[in-house]
C-alpha positions in Angstrom: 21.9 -17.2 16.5 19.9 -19.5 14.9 16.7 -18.6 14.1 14.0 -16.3 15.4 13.5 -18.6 18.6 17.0 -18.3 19.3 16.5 -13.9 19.9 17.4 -13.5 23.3 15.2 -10.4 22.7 11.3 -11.7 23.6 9.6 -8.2 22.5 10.4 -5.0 20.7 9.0 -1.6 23.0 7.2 1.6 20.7 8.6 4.5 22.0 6.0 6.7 19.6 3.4 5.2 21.5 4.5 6.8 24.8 2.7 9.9 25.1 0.7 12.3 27.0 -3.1 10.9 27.6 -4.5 14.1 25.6 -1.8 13.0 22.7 -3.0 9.0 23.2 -6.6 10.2 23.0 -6.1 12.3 19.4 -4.5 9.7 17.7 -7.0 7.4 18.9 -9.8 9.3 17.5 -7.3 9.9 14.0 -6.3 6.4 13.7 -9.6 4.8 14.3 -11.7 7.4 11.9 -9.0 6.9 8.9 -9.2 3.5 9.6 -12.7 3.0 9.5 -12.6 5.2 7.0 -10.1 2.6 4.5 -12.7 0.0 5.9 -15.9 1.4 4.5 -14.1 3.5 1.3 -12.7 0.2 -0.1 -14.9 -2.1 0.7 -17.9 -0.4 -1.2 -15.8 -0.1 -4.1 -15.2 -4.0 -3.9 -18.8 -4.6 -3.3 -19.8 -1.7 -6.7 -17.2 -3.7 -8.9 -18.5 -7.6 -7.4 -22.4 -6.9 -7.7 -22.2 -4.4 -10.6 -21.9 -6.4 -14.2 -21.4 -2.8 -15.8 -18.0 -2.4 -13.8 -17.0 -6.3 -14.8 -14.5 -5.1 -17.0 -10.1 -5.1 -16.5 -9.3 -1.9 -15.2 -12.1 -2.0 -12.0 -11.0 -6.0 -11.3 -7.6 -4.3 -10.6 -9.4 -1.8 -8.8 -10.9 -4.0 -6.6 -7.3 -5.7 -5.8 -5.9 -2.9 -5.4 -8.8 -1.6 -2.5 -8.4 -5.1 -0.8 -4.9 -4.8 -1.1 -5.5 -1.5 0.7 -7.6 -2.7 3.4 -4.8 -5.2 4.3 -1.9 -3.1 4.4 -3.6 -0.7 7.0 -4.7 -3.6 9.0 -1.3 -5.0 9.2 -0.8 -1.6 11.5 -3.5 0.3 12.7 -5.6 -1.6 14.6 -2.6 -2.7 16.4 -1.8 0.4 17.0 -5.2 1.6 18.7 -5.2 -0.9 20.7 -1.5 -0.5 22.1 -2.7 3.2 22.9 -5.4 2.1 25.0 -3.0 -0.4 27.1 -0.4 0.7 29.6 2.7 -1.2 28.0 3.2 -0.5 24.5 5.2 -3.6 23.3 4.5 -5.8 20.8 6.3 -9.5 20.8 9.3 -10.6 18.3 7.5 -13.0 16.6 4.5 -10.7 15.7 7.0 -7.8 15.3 8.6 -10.2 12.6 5.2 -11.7 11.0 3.8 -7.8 10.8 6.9 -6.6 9.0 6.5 -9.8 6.0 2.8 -8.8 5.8 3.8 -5.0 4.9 6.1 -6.3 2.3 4.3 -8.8 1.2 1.2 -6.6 0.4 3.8 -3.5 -0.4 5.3 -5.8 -2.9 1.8 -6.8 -4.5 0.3 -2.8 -4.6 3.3 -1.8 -6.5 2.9 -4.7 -9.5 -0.7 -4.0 -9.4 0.1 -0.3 -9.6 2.3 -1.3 -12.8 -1.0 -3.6 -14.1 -3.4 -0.7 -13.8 -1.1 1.6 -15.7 -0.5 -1.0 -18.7 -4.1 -1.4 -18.9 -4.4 2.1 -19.0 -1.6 2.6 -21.7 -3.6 -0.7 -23.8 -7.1 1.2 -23.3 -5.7 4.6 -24.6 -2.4 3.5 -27.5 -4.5 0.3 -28.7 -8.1 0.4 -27.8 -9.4 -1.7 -30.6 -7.0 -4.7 -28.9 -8.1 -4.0 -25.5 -10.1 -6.9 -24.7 -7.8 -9.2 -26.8 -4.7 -8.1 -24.7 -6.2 -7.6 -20.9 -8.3 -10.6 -21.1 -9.0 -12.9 -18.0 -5.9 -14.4 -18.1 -3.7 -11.9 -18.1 -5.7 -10.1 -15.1 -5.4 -13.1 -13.0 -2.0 -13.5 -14.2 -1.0 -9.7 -12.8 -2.7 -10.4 -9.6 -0.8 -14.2 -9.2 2.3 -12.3 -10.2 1.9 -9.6 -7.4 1.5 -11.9 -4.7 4.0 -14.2 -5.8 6.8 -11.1 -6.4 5.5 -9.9 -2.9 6.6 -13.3 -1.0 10.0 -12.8 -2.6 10.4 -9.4 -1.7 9.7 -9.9 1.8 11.3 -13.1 2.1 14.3 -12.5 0.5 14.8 -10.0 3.4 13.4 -11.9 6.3 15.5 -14.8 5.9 19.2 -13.0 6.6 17.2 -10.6 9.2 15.6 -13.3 11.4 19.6 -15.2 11.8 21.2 -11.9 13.7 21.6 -11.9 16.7 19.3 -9.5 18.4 21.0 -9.7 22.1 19.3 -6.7 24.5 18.6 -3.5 22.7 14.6 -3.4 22.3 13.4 -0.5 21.6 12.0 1.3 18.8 11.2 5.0 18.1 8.3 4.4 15.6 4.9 3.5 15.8 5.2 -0.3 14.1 7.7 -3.1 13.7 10.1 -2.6 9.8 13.5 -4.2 8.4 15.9 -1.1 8.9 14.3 -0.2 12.7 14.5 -3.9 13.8 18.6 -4.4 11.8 19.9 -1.5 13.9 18.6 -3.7 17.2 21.2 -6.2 16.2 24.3 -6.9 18.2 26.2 -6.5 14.9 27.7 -4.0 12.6 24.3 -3.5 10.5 25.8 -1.1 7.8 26.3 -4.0 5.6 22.3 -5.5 6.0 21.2 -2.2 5.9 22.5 -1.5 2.5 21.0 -5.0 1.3 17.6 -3.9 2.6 18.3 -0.3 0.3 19.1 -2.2 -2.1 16.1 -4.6 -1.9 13.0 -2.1 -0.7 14.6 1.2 -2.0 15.7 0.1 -5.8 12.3 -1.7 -5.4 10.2 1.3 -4.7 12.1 3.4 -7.0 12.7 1.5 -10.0 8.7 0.8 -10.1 8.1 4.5 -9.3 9.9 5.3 -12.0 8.8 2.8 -14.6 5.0 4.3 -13.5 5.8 7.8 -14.3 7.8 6.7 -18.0 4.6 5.0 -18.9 2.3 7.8 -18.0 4.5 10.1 -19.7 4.5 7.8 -23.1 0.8 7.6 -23.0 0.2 11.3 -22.6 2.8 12.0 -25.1 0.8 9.0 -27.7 -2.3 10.6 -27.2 -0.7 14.5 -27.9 0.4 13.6 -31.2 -2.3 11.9 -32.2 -4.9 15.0 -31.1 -3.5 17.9 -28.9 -7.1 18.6 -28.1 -7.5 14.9 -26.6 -4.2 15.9 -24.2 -6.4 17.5 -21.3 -9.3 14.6 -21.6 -6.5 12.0 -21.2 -4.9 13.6 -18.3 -8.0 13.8 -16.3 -8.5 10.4 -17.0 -4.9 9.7 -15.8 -4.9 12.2 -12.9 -6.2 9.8 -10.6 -3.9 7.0 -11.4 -1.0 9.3 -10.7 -2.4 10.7 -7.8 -2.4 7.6 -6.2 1.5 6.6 -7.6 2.9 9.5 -5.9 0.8 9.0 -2.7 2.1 5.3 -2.4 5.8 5.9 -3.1 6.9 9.0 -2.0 6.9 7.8 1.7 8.2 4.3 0.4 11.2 6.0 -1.3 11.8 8.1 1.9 11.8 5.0 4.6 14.1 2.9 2.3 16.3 4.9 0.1 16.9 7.0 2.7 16.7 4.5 5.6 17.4 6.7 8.6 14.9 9.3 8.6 14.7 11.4 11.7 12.1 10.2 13.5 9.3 12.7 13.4 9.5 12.0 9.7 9.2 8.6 9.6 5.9 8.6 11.6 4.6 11.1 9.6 5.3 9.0 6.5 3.6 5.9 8.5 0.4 8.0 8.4 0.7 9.2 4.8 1.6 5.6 3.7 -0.3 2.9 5.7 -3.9 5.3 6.9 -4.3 8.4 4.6 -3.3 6.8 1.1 -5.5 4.0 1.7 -8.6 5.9 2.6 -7.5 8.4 -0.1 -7.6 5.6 -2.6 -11.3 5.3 -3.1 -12.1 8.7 -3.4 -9.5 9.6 -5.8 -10.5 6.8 -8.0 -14.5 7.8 -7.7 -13.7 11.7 -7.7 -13.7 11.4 -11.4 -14.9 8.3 -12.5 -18.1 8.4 -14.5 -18.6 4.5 -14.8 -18.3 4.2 -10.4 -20.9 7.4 -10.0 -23.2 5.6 -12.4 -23.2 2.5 -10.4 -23.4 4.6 -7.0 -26.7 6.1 -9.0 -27.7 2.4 -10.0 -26.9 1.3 -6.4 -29.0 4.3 -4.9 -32.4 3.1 -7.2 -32.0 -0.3 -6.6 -32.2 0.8 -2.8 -35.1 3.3 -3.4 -37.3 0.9 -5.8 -37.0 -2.2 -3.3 -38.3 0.5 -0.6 -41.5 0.6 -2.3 -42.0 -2.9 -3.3 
């Protein structure tokens, strides 16, 4: 086979779609609140950090990425979703099966270096504060956000070229809710241990190695600021919480779909939940929970609104 218009396979069937109409209904009502939910969550964070100069600052412009990141990786999913509930024939083609799995990786690969941006600002903030501004100026911002997209292309790529030449021959179906590199490599009429292990290799030592790398530098910042003032240690974990929070919401079920790349189903679409709907609407609230600088601009926001009211 030559390439992807060479598949005798025309489209890949969901078998988790296929479900009683009481079933179909729930997760229509789930999926569309959570989603609408990632919709409005992130997007008035990106709006606070765009209109508000006090929030112009390194650590919210790698906020806002990372909630526009977040609005992208659930669309990649979701929406298809709903609307393959509401229709009769729950297939989706093998070209869009193929172009939704690059977008997942793609914007997988660029939340996991922003995820690694956000916690070296943080560790530059907290172990070097008087260098802050020098060290996460403009530049290097951009330069983390340039970086992610450009490590995300290569991530997905790098898998997407060897997947698209099997030769997918008449096995379509698929016991998950959305179209990804180790479902799609066991529909090919070929032994797939060997291209399963490269996509472990690729998505799993991804996931893990950055998961990792997260929790070493949270740890090294937490341990800084203990021996410079253990009374500073609980101020400085707050402060942290929600950055951690949101790393082991991200790659838990990343570590599970691709280090482990055989889950039994009812796992894996549990894990497509956590991962692509209730992480992303998660996100905004775990990052405002705590966050004195977003309530003040919600508070800003909320007299701008009530002064032009009476003007």
């Amino acid at each position: 086979m030559g390439g992807l218009n060479d598949s005798v396979v025309t489209e890949i069937v969901l078998l988790a779609l296929s479900c009683s109409w009481e079933k179909k209904l729930f997760l229509i009502l789930i999926c569309s609140l959570l989603y609408l939910g990632v919709i409005l969550g992130n997007l008035f964070i990106l709006f606070l950090v765009i209109f508000d100069s006090h929030l112009h600052s390194p650590m919210y412009f790698l906020l806002a990425n990372l909630s526009l990141i977040d609005v992208g990786l659930s669309s990649t999913t979701v929406p298809k979703i709903i609307t393959d509930l509401l229709n009769e024939y729950k297939v989706i083609s093998f070209q869009s099966c193929m172009t939704q799995i690059c977008f997942i990786h793609i914007i997988g690969g660029v939340e996991m270096v922003l995820l690694i941006a956000m916690a070296f600002d943080r560790c530059t903030a907290i172990c070097k504060p008087l260098h802050y501004l020098n060290i996460m100026n403009p530049k290097i911002c951009v330069s983390f956000v340039i970086t992610g997209w450009v490590t995300g292309v290569i991530h997905a790529m790098s898998q997407f070229l060897f997947v698209i030449n099997l030769p997918f021959c008449g096995p379509n179906k698929v016991d998950s809710f959305y179209c990804d590199f180790p479902k799609i490599i066991k529909l090919a009429c070929t032994d797939a241990a060997k291209f399963e292990f490269i996509v472990t290799a690729n998505s799993g030592f991804m996931s893990m190695g950055t998961f990792f790398l997260l929790i070493l530098s949270y740890s090294f910042i937490l341990i800084t600021v203990w021996k410079r003032s253990s009374g500073e240690l609980s101020k400085a974990f707050v402060t942290l919480s929600a950055h951690i929070t949101v790393v082991f919401l991200f790659f838990t079920p990343c570590m599970f779909l691709y280090v482990w790349p055989s889950p039994p189903p009812s796992i894996d679409k549990n894990l497509f939940v956590v991962d692509f709907a209730i992480t992303p609407v998660l996100n905004p609230v775990i990052y405002t929970l705590r966050n004195k600088d977003i309530k003040l601009s919600i508070k800003r926001l909320h007299k701008r609104i009530s002064n032009s009211k009476f003007c």
